[in-house]
C-alpha positions in Angstrom: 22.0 48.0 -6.1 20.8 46.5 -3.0 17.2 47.2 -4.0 18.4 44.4 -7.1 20.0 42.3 -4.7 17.1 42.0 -2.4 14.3 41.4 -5.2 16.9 38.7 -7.3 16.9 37.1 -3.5 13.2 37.3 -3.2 12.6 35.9 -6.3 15.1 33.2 -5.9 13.5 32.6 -2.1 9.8 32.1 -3.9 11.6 29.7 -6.8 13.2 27.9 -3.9 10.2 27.7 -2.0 7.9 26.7 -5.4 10.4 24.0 -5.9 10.5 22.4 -2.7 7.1 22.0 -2.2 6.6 20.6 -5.8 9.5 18.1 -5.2 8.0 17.0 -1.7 4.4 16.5 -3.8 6.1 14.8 -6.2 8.1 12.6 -3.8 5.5 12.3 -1.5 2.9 10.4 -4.8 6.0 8.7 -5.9 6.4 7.1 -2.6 2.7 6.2 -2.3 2.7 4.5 -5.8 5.9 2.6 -4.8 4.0 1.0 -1.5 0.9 0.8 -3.0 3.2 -1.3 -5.6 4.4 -3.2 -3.0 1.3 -4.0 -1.8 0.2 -5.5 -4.8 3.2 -7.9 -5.2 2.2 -8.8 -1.6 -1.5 -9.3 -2.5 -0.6 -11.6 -4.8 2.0 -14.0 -2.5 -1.1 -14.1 -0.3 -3.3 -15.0 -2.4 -0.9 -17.8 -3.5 -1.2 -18.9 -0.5 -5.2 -19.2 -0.1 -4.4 -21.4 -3.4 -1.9 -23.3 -1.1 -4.4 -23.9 1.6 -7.3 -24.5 -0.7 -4.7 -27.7 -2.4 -4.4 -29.0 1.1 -8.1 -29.2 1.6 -8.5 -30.8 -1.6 -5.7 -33.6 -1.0 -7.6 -33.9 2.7 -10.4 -34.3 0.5 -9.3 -37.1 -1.0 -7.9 -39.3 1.2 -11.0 -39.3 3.2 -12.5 -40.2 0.0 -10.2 -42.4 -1.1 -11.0 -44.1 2.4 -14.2 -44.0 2.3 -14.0 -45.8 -1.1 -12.3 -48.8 0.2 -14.3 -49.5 3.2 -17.5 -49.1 0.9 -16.3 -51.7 -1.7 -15.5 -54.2 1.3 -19.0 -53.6 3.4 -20.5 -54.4 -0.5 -19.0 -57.4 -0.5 -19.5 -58.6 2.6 -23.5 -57.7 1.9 -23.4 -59.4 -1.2 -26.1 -61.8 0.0 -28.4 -59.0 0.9 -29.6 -56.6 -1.9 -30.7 -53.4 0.0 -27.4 -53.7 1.5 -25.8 -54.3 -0.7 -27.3 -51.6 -3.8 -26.6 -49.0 -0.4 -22.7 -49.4 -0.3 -22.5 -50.1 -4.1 -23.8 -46.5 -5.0 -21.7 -45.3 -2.0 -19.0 -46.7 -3.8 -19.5 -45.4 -7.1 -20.0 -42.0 -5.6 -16.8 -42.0 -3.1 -14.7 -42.5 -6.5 -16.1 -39.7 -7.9 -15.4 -37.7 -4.5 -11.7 -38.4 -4.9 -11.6 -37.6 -8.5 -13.0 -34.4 -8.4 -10.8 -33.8 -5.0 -7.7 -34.4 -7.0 -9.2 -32.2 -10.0 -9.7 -29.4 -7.8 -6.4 -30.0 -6.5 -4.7 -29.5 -10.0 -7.0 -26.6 -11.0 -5.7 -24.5 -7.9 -2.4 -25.7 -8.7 -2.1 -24.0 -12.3 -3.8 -21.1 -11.2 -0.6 -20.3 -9.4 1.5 -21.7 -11.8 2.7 -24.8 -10.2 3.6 -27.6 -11.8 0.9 -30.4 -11.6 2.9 -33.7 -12.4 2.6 -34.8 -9.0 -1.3 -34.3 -9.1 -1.7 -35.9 -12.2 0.0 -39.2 -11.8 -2.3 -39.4 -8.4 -5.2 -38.8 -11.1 -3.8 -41.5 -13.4 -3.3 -44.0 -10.6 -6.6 -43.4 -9.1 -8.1 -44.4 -12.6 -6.4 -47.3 -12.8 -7.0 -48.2 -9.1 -10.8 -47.5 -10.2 -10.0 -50.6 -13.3 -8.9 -53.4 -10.8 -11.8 -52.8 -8.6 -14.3 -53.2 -11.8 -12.2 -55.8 -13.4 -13.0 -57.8 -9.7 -16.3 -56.8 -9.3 -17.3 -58.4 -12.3 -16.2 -61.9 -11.6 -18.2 -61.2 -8.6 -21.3 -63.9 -8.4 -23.3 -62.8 -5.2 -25.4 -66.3 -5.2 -21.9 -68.1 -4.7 -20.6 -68.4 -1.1 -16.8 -67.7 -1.7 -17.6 -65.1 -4.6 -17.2 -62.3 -2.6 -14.0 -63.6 -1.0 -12.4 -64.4 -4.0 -12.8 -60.8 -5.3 -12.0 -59.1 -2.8 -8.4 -61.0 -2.9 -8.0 -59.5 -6.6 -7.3 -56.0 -4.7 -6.2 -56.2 -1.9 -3.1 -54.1 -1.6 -4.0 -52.6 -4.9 -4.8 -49.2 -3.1 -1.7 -49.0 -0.7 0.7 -47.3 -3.6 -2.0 -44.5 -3.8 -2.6 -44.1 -0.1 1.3 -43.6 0.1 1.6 -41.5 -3.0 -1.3 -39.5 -1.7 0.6 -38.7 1.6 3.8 -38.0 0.3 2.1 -35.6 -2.2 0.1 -34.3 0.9 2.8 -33.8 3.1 5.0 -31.7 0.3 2.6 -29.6 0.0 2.1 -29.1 3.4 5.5 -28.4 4.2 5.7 -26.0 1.2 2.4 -24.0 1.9 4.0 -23.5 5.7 6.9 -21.9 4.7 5.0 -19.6 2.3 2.7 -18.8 5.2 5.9 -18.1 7.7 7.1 -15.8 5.6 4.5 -13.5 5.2 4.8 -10.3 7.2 2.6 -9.6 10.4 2.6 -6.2 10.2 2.4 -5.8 6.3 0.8 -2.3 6.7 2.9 -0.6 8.9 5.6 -2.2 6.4 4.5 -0.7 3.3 3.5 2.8 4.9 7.3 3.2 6.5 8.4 1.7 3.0 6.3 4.4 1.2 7.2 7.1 3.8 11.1 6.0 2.9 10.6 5.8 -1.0 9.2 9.4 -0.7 12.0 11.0 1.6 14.4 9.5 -0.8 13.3 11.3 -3.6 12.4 14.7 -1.7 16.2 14.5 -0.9 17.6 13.6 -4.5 15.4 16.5 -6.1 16.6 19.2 -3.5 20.2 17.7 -4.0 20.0 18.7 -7.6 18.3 21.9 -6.8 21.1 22.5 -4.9 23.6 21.5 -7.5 22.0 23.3 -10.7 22.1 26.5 -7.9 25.6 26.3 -7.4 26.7 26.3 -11.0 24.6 29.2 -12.3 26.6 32.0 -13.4 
């Protein structure tokens, strides 16, 4: 009889023993999947962010464009009288405008890879086209031979760029302020985070599987 005893308690020892250390495996791959889970939600907030930082540099982009633009069409004015000069700040003109488009562009692609929604960045678009039209409508009244041609023109726009500029800024600084917060609340220590997260996901199940080991045990006959 205690011959039976001790082999049914050896036999239960070894199913005890076979169970625990499957149940620790078990928990222990369950809680690396669930950081390495984790870590890929996280991957992805960070590389939102790059996104965030890469909209800034495109909205830096194109104010110093947009800049740039408005200084060139007034030194081409003010050279009207002297062709070199004024074919140089002409084509600088021409390409400064196309800076600031493709700044804004850029801006919006980044934008709707992350799925945000590009209103803002498109009315900048929109306004910068039509910015673009007054300039042209002006420059072709513009008569270089006559004294106050340049003058003249150059009094069609003024102010004409000042609702971009502020539109610009505003745009720029929301994004700033939005990419900031998204940067403040990422982690410093993201992988001692995720391990410790891991290491709890897989204690937590190691525990609930012996806890039901433990339970089935009790009610067996």
């Amino acid at each position: 009889m205690l011959k039976r005893i001790s082999f049914n308690s050896v036999c239960l020892s070894k199913a005890a023993l076979v169970f625990i250390v499957s149940a620790a495996l078990l928990s222990i791959v369950g809680g690396y999947q669930l950081s390495q889970l984790i870590s890929r939600v996280a991957d992805s907030s960070a590389q939102r962010s790059i996104h965030l930082l890469e909209i800034e540099e495109s909205l830096d982009d194109a104010a110093i464009g947009l800049g740039r633009q408005i200084q060139e069409w007034k030194d081409m004015l003010l050279r009207a009288n002297d062709a070199e000069l004024y074919s140089k700040h002409q084509k600088a003109f021409k390409e400064s405008s196309i800076e600031v488009q493709y700044a804004l562009l850029s801006a919006q692609t980044a934008m709707q890879q992350i799925g945000m929604d590009t209103a803002e960045i498109d009315h900048l678009i929109a306004e910068h086209k039509a910015l673009i039209a007054e300039y042209m409508d002006a420059y072709a009244r513009l008569k270089p031979s006559v004294a106050e041609s340049s003058s003249r023109v150059d009094k069609r726009v003024i102010g004409a760029d000042r609702k971009l500029q502020h539109l610009l800024a505003s745009v720029k600084a929301g994004i700033s302020d939005y990419a900031k917060q998204q940067l403040s609340g990422m982690p410093q220590t993201q992988g001692n985070r995720y391990l410790m997260i891991g290491l709890l996901g897989a204690t937590s199940l190691f525990f609930m599987a012996l806890r039901g080991f433990a339970l089935g045990y009790s009610f067996r006959p």
